[in-house]
N, C-alpha and C positions, 0 to 999 in steps of 0.2 A: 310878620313876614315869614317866608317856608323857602326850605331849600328848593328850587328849580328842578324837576324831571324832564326829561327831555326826549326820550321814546317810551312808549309802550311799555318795552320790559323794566323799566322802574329805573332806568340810569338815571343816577343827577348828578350835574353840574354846577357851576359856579363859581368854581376858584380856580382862579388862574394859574400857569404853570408855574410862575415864579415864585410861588404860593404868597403873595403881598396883597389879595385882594380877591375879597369876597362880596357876590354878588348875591340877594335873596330876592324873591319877589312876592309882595302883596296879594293874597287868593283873592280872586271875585267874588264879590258875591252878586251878581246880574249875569245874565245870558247878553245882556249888549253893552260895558260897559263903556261910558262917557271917557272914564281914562285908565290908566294903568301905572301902579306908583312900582318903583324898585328902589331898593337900598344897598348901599356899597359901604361894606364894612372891613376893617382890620381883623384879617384871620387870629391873629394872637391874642390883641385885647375885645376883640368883638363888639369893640366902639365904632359907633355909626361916624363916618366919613362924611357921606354924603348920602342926598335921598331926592329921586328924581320921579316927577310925575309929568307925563304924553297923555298928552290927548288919542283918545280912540285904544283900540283892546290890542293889546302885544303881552305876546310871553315869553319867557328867556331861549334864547337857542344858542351860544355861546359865547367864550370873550377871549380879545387874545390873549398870549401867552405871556405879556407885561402887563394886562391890566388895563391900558387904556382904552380899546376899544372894545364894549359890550354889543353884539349880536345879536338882534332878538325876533321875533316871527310878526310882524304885522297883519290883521286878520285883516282882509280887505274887506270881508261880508257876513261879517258875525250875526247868529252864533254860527254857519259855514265855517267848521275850526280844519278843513279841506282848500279853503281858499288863501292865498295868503303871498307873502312878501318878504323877502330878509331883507334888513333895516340895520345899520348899523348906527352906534350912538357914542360919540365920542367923551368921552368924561372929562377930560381936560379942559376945550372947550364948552361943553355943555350942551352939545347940541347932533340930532341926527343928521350923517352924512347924508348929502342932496339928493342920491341917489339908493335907489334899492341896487341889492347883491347883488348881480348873474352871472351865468354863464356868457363869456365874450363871442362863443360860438354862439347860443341858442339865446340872441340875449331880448326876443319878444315874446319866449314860453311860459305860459303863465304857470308856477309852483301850484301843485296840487298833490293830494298824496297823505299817507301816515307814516309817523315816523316808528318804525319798528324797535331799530337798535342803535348805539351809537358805540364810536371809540375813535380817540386821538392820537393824534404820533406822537413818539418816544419824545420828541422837543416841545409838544404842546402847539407846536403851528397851526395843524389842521384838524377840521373837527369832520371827521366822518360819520354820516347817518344813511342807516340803507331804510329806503323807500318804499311802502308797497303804493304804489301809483293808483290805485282803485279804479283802474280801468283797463278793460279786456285788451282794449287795441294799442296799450302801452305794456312795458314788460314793468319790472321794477327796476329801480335805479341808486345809486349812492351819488348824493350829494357831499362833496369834497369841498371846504368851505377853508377858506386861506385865511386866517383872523389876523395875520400882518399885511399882506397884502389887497386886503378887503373887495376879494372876489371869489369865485366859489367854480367848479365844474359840474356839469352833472351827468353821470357814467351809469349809460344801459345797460341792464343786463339781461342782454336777449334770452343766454343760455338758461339761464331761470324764471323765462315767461310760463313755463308748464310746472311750476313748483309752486303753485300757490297753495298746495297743503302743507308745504315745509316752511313758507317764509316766514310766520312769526315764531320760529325756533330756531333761525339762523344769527347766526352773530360773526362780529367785524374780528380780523384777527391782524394790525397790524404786524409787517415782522418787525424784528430789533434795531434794524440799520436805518428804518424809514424808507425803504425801496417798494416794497408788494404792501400790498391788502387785500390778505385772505377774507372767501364770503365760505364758514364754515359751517356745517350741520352735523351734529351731534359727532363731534370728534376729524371728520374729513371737510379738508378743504374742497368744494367745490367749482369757485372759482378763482383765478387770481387776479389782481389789480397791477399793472405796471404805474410806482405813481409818480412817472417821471413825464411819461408818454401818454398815458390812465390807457392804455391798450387792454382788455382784457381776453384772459387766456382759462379757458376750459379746462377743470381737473382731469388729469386721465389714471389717478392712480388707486390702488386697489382700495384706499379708505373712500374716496370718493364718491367709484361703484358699490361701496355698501353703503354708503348715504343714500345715495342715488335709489336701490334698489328696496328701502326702507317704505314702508305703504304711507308711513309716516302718519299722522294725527289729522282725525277731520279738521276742514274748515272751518266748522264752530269753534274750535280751542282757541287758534290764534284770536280768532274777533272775541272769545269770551274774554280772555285776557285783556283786550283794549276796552271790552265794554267797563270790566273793574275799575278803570282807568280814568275811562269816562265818569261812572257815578261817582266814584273822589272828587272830581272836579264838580260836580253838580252837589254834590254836599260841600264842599267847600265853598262854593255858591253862597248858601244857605248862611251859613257860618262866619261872620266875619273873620275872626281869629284860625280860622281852621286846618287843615292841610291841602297840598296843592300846590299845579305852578302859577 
């Protein structure tokens, strides 16, 4: 079993806020597999708890902030690791909740998309990942995912439909209180997140416009960086014991 990655730029996850509860999960080795095992282990003694095998290909995306509920990505058309589902998995019970995650506004959209970067609030509640949508006629977006409340938003971000040289070198900057969620590039926030209301508001301040006005890094970098990402996972494939989520 291997710790869980969960975007692109290498974040991994697994343990819970409370820190009482770790999650690992099984690499594949098949481009379609029949199932998907995960292990729930005690962070201190790193004695296995429990050990859970679904049918059909899921990967970790996150858990709540007590432990109970594990989060995890449902591939609805593998290997399409673009197509997919949040799925929540109750540990106590033993079993995934009836329904997939959504948004209660937008809740027949089907998730598509890579996950670029992630970060959680200061209590562990929510698990923030910003988006790139992989498609023209979508901007990019962060999904807002409630892991107590087991529902999720999911927050456009028009003003960075023309940033798609900067988006795999943008990263989540909750503040301290839990109130905003900064979309920062290399030092200036760009935009902010109300995430009370998820209103989003346009940087206008002097780091921003030097974000802003950065030519920034071709296209190829960010996708080279996911492609790494990719052949980990395809060597892990390979590999039974290997690395990967």
């Amino acid at each position: 079993v291997a710790v869980p990655v969960v975007a692109f730029d290498g974040t991994a996850s697994g343990l819970s806020a409370d820190g009482r509860t770790l999650l690992l999960m099984r690499p594949q080795t098949r481009p379609r597999p029949d199932a998907t095992t995960f292990a729930v282990l005690d962070p201190e003694s790193l004695g296995e708890q429990q050990e859970v095998t679904l049918d059909g290909y899921f990967s970790f995306d996150a858990i709540s902030s007590d432990g109970r509920v594990v989060y995890l990505i449902r591939y609805t058309d593998p290997p399409d690791l673009t197509a997919y589902e949040v799925r929540g998995y109750d540990l106590e019970q033993g079993e995934l909740l009836p329904d997939p995650i959504v948004d209660p506004d937008e809740p027949d959209e089907a998730m598509t998309g890579a996950p670029v970067t992630r970060a959680v609030s200061p209590d562990g509640r929510w698990a923030y990942t910003l988006y790139d949508s992989l498609h023209r006629d979508h901007p990019p977006f962060i999904h807002a995912l409630d892991t107590e409340g087991a529902t999720a938003q999911c927050i456009d971000l028009e003003a960075l439909s023309d940033d798609d040289r900067r988006l795999w070198r943008m990263r989540l900057e909750p503040s301290s209180d839990g109130t905003t969620l900064g979309v920062t590039d290399r030092g200036g926030t760009l935009v902010s997140v109300d995430l009370e209301t998820f209103d989003v508001t346009e940087a206008t301040t002097d780091a921003a416009a030097a974000a802003r006005s950065d030519p920034g890094e071709p296209p190829y970098a960010g996708i080279a960086a996911g492609a790494i990402v990719v052949a980990a996972l395809l060597l892990a494939r390979r590999r039974p014991r290997g690395s990967g989520t």
